[in-house]
RORORO-713771 format. One record per residue (C-alpha): x, y, z; residue in one letter; residue number from 1. Coordinates in steps of 0.25 Angstrom, whole numbers. Layout:
% residues N
xx: X; yy: Y; zz: Z; r: A; k: NUM
...
% end
This chain:
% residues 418
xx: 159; yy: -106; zz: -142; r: X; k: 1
xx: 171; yy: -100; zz: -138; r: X; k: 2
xx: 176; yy: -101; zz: -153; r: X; k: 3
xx: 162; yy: -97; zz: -159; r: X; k: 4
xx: 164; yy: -82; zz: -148; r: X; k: 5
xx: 179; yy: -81; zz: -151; r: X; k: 6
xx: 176; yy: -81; zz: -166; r: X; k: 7
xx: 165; yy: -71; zz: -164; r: X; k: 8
xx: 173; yy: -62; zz: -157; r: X; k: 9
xx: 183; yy: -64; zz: -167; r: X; k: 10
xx: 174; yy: -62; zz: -180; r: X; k: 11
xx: 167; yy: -49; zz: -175; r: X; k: 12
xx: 179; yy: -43; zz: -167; r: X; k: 13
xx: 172; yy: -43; zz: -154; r: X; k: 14
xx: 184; yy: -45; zz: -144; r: X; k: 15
xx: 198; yy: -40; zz: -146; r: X; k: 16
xx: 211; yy: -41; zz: -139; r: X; k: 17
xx: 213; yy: -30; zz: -127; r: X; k: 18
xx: 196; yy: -29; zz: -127; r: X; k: 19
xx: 190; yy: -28; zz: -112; r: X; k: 20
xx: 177; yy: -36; zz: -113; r: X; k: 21
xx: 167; yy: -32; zz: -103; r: X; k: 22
xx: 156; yy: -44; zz: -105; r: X; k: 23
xx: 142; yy: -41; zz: -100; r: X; k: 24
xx: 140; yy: -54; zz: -92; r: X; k: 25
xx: 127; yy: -56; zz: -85; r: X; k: 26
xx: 126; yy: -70; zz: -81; r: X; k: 27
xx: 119; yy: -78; zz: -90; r: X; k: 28
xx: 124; yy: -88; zz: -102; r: X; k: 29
xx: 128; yy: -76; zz: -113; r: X; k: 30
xx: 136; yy: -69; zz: -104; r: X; k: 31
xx: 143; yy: -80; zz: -97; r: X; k: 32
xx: 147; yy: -87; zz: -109; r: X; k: 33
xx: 152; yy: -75; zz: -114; r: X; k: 34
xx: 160; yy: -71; zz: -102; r: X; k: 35
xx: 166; yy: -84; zz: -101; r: X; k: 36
xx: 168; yy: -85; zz: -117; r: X; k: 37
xx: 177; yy: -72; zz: -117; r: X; k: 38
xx: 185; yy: -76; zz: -105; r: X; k: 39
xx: 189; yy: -87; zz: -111; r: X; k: 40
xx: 192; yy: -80; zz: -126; r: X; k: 41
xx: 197; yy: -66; zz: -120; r: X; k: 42
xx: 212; yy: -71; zz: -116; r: X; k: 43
xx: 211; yy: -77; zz: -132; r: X; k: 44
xx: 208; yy: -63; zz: -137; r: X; k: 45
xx: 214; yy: -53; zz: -128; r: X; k: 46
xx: 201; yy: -47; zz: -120; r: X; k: 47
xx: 198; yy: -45; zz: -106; r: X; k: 48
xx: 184; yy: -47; zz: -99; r: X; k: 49
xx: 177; yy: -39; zz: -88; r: X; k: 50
xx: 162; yy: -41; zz: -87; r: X; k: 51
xx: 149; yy: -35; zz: -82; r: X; k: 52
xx: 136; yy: -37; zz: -80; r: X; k: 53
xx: 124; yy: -31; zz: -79; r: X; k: 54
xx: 112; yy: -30; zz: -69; r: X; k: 55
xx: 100; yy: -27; zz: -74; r: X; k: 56
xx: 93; yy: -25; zz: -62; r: X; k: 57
xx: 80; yy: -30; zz: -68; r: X; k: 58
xx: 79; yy: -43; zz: -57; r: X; k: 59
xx: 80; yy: -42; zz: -43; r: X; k: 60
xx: 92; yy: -54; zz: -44; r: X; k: 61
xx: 99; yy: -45; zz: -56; r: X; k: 62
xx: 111; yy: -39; zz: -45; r: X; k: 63
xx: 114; yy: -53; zz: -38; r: X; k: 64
xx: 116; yy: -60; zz: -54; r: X; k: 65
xx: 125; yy: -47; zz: -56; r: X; k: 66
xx: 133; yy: -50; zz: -45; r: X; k: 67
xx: 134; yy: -66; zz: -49; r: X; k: 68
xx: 139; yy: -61; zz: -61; r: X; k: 69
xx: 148; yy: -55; zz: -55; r: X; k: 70
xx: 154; yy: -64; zz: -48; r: X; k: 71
xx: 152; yy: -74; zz: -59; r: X; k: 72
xx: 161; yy: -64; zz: -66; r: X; k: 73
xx: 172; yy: -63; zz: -57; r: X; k: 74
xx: 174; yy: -80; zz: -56; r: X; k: 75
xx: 177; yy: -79; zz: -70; r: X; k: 76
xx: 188; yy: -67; zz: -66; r: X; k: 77
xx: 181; yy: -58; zz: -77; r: X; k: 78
xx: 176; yy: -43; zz: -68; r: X; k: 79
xx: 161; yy: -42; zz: -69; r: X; k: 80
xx: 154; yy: -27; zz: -66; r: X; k: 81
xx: 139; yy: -27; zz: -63; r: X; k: 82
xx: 132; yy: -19; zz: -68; r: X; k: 83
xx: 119; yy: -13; zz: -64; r: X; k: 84
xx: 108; yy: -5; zz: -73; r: X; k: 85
xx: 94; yy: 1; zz: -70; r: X; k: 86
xx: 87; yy: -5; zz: -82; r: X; k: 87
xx: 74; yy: 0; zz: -77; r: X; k: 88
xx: 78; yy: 15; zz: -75; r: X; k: 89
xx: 85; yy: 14; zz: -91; r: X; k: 90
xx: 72; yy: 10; zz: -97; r: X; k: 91
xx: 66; yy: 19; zz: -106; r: X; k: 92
xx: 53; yy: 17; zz: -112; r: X; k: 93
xx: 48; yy: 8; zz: -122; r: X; k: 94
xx: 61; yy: -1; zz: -120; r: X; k: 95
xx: 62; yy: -16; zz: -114; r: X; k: 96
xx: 68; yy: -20; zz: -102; r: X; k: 97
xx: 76; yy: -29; zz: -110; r: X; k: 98
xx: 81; yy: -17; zz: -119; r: X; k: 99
xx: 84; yy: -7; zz: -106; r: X; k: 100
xx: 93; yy: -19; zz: -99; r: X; k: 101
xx: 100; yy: -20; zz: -113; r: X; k: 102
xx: 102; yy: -6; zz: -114; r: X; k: 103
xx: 106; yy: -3; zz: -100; r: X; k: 104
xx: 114; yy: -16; zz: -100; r: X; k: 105
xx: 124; yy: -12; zz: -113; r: X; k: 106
xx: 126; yy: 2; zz: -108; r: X; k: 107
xx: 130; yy: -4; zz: -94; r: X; k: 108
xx: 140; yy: -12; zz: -101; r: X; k: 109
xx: 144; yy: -2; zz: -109; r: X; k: 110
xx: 145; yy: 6; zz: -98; r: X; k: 111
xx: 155; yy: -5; zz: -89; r: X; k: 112
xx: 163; yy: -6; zz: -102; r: X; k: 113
xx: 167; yy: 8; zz: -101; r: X; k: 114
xx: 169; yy: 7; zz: -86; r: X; k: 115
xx: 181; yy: -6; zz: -88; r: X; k: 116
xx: 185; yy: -2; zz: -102; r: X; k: 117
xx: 179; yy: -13; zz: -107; r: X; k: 118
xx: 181; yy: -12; zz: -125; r: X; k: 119
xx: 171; yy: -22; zz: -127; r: X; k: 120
xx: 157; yy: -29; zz: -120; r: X; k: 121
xx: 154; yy: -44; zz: -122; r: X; k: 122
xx: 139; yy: -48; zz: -124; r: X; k: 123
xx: 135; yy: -62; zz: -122; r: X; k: 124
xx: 124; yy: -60; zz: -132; r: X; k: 125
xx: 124; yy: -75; zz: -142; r: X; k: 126
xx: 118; yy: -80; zz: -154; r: X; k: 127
xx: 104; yy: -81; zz: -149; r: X; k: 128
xx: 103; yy: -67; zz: -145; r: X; k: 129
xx: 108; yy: -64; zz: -159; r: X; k: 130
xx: 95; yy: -73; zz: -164; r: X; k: 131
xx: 86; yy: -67; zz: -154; r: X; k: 132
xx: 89; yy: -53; zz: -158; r: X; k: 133
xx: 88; yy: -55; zz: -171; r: X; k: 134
xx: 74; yy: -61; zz: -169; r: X; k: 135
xx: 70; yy: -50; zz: -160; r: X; k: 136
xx: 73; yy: -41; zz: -169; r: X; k: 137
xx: 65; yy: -47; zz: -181; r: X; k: 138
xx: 54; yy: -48; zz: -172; r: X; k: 139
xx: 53; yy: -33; zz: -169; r: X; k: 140
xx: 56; yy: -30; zz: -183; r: X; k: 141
xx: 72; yy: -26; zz: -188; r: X; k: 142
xx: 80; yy: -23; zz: -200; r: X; k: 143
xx: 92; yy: -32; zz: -206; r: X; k: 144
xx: 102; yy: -24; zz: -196; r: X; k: 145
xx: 92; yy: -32; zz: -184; r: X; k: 146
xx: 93; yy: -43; zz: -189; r: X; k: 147
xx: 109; yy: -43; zz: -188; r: X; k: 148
xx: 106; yy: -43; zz: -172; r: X; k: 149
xx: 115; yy: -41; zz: -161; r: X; k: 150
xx: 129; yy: -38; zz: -167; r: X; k: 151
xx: 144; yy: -43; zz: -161; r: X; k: 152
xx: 148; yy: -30; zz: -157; r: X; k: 153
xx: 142; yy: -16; zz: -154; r: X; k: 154
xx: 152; yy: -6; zz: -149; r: X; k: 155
xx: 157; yy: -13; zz: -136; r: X; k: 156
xx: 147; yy: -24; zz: -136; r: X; k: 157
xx: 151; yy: -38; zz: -141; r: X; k: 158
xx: 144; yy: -49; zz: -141; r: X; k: 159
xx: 154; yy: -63; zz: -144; r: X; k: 160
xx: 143; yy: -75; zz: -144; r: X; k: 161
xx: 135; yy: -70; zz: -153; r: X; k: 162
xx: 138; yy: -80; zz: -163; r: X; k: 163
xx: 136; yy: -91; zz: -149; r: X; k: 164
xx: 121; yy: -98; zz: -148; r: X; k: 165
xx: 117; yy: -98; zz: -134; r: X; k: 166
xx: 116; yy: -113; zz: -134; r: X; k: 167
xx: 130; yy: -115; zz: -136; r: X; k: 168
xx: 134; yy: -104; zz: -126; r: X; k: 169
xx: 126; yy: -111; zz: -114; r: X; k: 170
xx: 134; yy: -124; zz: -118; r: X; k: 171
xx: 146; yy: -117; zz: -116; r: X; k: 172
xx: 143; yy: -111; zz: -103; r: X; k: 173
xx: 137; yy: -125; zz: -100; r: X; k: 174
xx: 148; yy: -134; zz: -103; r: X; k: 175
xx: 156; yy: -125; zz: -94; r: X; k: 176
xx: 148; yy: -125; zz: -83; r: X; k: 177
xx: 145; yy: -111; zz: -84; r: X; k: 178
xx: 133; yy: -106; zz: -76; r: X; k: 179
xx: 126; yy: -92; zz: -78; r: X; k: 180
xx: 114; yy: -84; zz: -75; r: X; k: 181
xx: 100; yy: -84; zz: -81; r: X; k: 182
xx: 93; yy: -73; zz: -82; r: X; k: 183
xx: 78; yy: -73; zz: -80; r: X; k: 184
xx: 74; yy: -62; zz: -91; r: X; k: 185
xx: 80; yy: -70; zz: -101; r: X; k: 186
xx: 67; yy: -80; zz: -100; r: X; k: 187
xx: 56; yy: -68; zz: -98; r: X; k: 188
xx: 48; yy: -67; zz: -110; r: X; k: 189
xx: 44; yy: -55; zz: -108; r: X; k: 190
xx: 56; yy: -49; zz: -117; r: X; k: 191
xx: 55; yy: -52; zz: -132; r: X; k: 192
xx: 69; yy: -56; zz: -132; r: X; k: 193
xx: 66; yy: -67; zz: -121; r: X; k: 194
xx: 55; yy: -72; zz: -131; r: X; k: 195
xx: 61; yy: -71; zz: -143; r: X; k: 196
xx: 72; yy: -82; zz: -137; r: X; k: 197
xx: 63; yy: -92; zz: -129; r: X; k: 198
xx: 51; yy: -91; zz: -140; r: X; k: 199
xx: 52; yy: -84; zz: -152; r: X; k: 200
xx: 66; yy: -91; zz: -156; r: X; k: 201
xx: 62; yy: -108; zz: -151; r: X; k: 202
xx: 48; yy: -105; zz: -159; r: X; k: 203
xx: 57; yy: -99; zz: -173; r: X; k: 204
xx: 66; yy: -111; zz: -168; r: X; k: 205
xx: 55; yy: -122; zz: -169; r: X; k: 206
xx: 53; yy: -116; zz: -183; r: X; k: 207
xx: 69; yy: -115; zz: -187; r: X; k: 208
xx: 78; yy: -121; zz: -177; r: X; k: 209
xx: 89; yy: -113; zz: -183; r: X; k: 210
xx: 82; yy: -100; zz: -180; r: X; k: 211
xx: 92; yy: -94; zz: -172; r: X; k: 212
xx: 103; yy: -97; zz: -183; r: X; k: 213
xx: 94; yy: -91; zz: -194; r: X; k: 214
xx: 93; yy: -78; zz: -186; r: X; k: 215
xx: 108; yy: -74; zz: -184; r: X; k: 216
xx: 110; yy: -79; zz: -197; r: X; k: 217
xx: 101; yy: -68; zz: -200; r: X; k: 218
xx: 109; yy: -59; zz: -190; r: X; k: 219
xx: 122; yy: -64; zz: -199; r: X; k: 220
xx: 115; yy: -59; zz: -213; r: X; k: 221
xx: 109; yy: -46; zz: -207; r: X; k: 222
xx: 122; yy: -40; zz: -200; r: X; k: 223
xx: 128; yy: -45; zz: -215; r: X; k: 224
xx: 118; yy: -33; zz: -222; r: X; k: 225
xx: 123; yy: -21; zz: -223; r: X; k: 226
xx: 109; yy: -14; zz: -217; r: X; k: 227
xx: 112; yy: 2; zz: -223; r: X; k: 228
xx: 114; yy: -1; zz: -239; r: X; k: 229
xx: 114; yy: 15; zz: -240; r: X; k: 230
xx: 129; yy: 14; zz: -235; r: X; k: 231
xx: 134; yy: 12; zz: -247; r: X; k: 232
xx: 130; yy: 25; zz: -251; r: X; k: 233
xx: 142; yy: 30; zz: -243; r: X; k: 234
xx: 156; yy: 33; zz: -246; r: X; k: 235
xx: 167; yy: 23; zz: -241; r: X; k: 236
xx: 175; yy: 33; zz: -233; r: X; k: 237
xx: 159; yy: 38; zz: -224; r: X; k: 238
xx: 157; yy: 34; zz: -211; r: X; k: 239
xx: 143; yy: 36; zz: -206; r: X; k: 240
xx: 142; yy: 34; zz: -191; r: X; k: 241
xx: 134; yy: 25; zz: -186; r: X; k: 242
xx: 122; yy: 33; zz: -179; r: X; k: 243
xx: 121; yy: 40; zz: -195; r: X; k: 244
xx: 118; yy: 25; zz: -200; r: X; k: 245
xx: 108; yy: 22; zz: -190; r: X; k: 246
xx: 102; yy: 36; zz: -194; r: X; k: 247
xx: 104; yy: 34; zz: -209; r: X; k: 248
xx: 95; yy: 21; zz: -206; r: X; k: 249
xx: 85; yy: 27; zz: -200; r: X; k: 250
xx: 84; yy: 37; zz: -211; r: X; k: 251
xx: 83; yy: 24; zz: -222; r: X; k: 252
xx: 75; yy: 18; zz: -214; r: X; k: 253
xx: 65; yy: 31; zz: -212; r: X; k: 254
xx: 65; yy: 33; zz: -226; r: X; k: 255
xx: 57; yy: 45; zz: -228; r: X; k: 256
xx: 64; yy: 60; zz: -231; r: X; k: 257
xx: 79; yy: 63; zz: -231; r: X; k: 258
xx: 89; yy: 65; zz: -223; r: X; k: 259
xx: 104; yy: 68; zz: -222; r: X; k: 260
xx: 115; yy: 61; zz: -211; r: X; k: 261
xx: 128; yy: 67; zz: -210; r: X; k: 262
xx: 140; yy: 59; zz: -209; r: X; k: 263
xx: 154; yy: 61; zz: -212; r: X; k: 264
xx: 157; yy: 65; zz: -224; r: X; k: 265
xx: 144; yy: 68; zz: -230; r: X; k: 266
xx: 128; yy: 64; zz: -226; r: X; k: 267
xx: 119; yy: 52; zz: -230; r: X; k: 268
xx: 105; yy: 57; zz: -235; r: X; k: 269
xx: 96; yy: 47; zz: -232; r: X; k: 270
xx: 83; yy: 50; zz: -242; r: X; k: 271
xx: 70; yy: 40; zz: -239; r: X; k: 272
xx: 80; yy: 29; zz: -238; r: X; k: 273
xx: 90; yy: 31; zz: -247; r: X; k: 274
xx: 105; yy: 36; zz: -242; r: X; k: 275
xx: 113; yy: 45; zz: -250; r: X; k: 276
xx: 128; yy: 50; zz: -247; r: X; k: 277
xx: 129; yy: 64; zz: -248; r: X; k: 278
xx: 145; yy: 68; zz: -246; r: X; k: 279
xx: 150; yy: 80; zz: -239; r: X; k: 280
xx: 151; yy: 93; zz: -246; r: X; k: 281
xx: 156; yy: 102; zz: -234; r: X; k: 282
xx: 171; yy: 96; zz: -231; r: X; k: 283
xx: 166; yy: 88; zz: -220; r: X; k: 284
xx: 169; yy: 76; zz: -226; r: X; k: 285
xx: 183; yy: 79; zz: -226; r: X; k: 286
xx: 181; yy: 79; zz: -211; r: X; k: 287
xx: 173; yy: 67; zz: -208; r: X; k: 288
xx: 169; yy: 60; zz: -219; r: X; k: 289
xx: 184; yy: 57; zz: -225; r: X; k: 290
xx: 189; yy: 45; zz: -218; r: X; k: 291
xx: 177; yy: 40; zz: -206; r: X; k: 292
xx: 184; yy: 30; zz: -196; r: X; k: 293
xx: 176; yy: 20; zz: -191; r: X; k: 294
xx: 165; yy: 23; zz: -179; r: X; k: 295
xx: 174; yy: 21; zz: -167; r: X; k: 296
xx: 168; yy: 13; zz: -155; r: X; k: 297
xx: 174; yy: 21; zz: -143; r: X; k: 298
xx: 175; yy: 14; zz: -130; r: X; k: 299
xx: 186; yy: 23; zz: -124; r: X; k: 300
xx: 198; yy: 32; zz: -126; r: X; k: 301
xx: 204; yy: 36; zz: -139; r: X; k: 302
xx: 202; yy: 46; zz: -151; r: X; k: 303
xx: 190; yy: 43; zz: -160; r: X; k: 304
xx: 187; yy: 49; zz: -174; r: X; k: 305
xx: 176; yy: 49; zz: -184; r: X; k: 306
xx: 185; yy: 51; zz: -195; r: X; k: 307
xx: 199; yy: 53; zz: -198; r: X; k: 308
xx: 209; yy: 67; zz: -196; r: X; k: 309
xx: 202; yy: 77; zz: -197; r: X; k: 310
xx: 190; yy: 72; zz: -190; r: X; k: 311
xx: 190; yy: 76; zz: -176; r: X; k: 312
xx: 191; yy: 66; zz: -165; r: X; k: 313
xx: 187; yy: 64; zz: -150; r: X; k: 314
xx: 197; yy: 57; zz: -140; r: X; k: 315
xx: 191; yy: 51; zz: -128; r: X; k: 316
xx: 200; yy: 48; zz: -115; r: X; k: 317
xx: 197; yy: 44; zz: -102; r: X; k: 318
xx: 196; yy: 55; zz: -90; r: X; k: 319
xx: 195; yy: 68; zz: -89; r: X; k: 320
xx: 186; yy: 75; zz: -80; r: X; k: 321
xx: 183; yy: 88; zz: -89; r: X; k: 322
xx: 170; yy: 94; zz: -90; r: X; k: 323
xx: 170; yy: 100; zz: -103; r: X; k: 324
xx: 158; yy: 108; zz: -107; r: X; k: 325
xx: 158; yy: 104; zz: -122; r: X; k: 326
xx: 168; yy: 105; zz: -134; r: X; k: 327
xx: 177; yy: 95; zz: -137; r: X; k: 328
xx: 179; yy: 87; zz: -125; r: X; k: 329
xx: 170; yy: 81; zz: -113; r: X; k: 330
xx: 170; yy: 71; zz: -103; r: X; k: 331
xx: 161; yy: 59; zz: -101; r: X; k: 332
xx: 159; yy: 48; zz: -90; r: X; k: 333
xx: 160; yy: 35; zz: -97; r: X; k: 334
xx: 151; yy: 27; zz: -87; r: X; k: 335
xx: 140; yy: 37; zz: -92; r: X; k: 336
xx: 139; yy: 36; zz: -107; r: X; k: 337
xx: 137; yy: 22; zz: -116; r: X; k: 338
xx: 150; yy: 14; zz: -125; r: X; k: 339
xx: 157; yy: 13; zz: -134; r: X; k: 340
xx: 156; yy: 28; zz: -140; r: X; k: 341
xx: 154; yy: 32; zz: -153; r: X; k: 342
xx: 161; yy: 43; zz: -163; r: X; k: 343
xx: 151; yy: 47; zz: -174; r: X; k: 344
xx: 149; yy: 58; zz: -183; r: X; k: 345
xx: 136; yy: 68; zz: -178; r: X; k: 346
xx: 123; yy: 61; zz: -184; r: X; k: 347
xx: 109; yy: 70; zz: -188; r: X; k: 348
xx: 98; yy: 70; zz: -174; r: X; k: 349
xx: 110; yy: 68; zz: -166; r: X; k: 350
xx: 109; yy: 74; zz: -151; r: X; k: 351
xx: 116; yy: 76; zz: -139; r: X; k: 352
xx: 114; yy: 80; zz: -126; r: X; k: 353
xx: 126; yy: 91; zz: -119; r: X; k: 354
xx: 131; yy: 90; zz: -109; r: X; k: 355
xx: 124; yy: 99; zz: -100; r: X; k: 356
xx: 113; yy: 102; zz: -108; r: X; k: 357
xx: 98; yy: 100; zz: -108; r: X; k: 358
xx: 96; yy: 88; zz: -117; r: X; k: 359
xx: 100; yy: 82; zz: -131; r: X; k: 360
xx: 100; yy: 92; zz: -143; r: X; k: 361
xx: 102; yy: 90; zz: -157; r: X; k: 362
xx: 118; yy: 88; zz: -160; r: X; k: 363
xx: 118; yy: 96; zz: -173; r: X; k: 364
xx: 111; yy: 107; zz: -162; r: X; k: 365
xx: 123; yy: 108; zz: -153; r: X; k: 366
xx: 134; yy: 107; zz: -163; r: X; k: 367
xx: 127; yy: 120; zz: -170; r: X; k: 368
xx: 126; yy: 126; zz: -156; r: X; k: 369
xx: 140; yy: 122; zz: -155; r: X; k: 370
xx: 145; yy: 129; zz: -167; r: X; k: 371
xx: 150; yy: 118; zz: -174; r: X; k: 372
xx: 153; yy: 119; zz: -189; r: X; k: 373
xx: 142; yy: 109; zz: -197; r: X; k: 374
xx: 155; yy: 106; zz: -206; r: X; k: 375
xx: 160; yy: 101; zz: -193; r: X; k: 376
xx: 149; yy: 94; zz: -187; r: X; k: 377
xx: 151; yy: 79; zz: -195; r: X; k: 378
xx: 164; yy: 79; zz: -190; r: X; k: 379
xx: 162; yy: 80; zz: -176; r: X; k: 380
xx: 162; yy: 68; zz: -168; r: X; k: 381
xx: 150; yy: 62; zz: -158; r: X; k: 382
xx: 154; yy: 53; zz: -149; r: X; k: 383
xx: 141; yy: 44; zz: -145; r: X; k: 384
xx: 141; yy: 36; zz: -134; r: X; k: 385
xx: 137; yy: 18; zz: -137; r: X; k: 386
xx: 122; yy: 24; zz: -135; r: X; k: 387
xx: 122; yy: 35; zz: -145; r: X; k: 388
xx: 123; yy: 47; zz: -136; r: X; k: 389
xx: 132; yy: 59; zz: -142; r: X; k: 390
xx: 142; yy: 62; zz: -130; r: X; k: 391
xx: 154; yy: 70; zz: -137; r: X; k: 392
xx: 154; yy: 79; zz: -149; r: X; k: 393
xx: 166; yy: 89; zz: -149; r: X; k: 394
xx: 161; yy: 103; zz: -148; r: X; k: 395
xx: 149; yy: 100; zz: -141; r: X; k: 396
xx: 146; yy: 98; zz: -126; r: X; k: 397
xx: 147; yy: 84; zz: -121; r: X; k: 398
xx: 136; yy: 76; zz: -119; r: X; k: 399
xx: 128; yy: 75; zz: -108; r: X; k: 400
xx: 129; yy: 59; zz: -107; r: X; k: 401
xx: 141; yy: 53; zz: -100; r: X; k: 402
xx: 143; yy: 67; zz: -91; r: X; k: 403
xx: 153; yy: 64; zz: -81; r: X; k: 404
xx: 149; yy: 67; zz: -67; r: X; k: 405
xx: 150; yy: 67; zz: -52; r: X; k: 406
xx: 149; yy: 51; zz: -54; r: X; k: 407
xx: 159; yy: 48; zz: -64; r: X; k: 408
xx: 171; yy: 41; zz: -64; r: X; k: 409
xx: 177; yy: 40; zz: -78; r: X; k: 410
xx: 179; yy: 51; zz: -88; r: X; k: 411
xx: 183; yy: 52; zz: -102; r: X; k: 412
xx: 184; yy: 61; zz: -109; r: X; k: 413
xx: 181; yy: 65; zz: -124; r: X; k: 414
xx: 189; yy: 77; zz: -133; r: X; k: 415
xx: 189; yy: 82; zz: -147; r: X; k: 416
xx: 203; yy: 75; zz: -152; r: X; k: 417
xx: 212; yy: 86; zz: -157; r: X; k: 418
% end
């Protein structure tokens, strides 16, 4: 098993040399063979561990499991943070219990990460989770990017045995005498997922043994398909930020009238499905659209950029206890805002809630307001916290989200880059 995780890491560049590896450790079989799996690879491949662990607060027994995880931490000499969320209050309506754990859960953890500078977090999700998602998806109906599943890696989140089946992780953790926990919820049928694994998958097994196999082959093939064909309508040197893809689909997949994305360098027109490349005419393209970097994942200090010189650029260090009203700098509490961050070009129905204000408005509202040129607007960069949030555009007040106060601890601050 230890080859199978060392060449996943290795084949999807997961774990790197230098890398601080918080891994969210809970107690049960997942977990435990991931923690012991990476402490045993990470003087091999340069990266330290630190863990955490999570309680829900959903069982009365929920705090004394957290701190026997703790504890089962430390005999391994790897740190361990606990962790404690209010699932109940973080429910919105209409969504699962299951759903707000996961949610308040990765935020948490993404939280910690920032706390102990942590570059990456290790999930102990395997092979039959990647079957079971995939199935659960069919079930309430997907397209060919569902059925690609869970993926290896999304922003700080990892995920190294996902190519191990459970079965051959409890024989590791059996042959080395390695106890863990069990927890309860995992056999409650009353959560689809719960169902899907001890009923739905032994009754498709009894008809294909190999049905697990057969669905992350599926997996394999849909993650191998490129899901938005109407990219090749762009130019090589176009880079469209990734909320102006998941809008453009949305528009494909509306189909009905026509509308118009901006993006560096020009627009996409997306007309009852079809996608057309309409190139700058105003000299914004010179600005933007010229030579695009890559999306930059942000998980702490440094200068980030859209594009190459001359596009403008925001530098993010640590400290500062300014209380800027708006224009190009502002503070933020780390602890208060979701990671890793990301720099993206302004998108149509963006909004953002200033700081001090009365509510969200309509970004193109408040950079009018703000008397900031249109030629100007597709070169400004947003920086988004892991959840979508807008926190920072240059020129405009800060946002309302991550608002230092009384409480906090840790600043950072974020600048226009001169």
């Amino acid at each position: 098993m230890l080859s199978r995780v060392l060449g996943t890491i290795r084949e999807h560049g997961l774990l790197a040399k230098g890398d601080r590896v918080l891994v969210a450790f809970s107690g049960g079989p997942d977990s435990t063979a991931l923690l012991h799996v990476l402490a045993k690879l990470a003087p091999r491949l340069g990266f330290t561990l630190t863990a955490a662990s999570v309680d829900h607060g959903l069982r009365p027994e929920s705090a004394e499991e957290a701190r026997e995880v703790g504890r089962r931490c430390r005999r391994m000499g790897v740190a361990c943070e606990v962790v404690v969320v209010d699932v109940v209050q973080a429910r919105r309506p209409h969504v699962s219990v299951q759903e707000a754990a996961r949610n308040t859960r990765l935020a948490a953890l993404e939280r910690a990460a920032a706390r102990l500078d942590c570059t990456k977090i290790a999930l102990g999700h395997t092979a039959d989770d990647q079957a079971e998602t995939v199935l659960f998806r069919i079930l309430r109906g997907t397209g060919i990017a569902g059925l690609a599943g869970i993926p290896y890696q999304r922003g700080l989140f990892v995920r190294p045995l996902l190519d191990v089946r459970r079965a051959e992780l409890l024989a590791y953790l059996a042959k080395r005498k390695i106890d863990f926990l069990s927890d309860p919820s995992n056999a409650n049928r009353r959560y689809a997922r719960s169902r899907i694994r001890h009923d739905v998958l032994p009754a498709l097994a009894r008809e294909n043994p190999r049905v697990v196999e057969a669905l992350l082959s599926l997996a394999r093939q849909a993650r191998g398909v490129p899901s938005r064909p109407w990219l090749g309508c762009l130019p090589k040197n176009v880079y469209v930020p990734r909320r102006a893809l998941d809008v453009v689909d949305r528009l494909v997949r509306k189909g009905a009238g026509t509308h118009t994305v901006v993006v560096g360098g020009g627009a996409l027109t997306v007309g009852y499905g079809r996608v057309t490349w309409v190139p700058s005419t105003d000299g914004t393209s010179s600005v933007v659209g010229v030579s695009p970097l890559p999306p930059p994942t942000i998980t702490g200090p440094g200068t980030y950029r859209l594009a190459e010189p001359p596009a403008p650029a925001i530098e993010i260090t640590r400290g500062g206890r300014g209380t800027w009203p708006g224009g190009n700098r502002a503070c933020f509490d780390p602890c208060k805002i979701r990671w890793p961050l990301e720099l993206r070009a302004s998108q149509p129905g963006d909004r953002m809630a200033p700081r001090g204000g009365r509510g969200s408005r309509k970004l193109s509202d408040l950079l009018i307001d703000a008397k900031i040129p249109r030629a100007a607007r597709p070169a400004l960069p947003v920086l988004c916290d892991a959840g979508g949030t807008i926190l920072f555009v240059p020129g405009l007040r800060p946002s309302e989200r991550g608002r230092p106060g009384a409480e906090t601890r840790e600043w950072f601050e974020v600048r226009l880059a001169r």
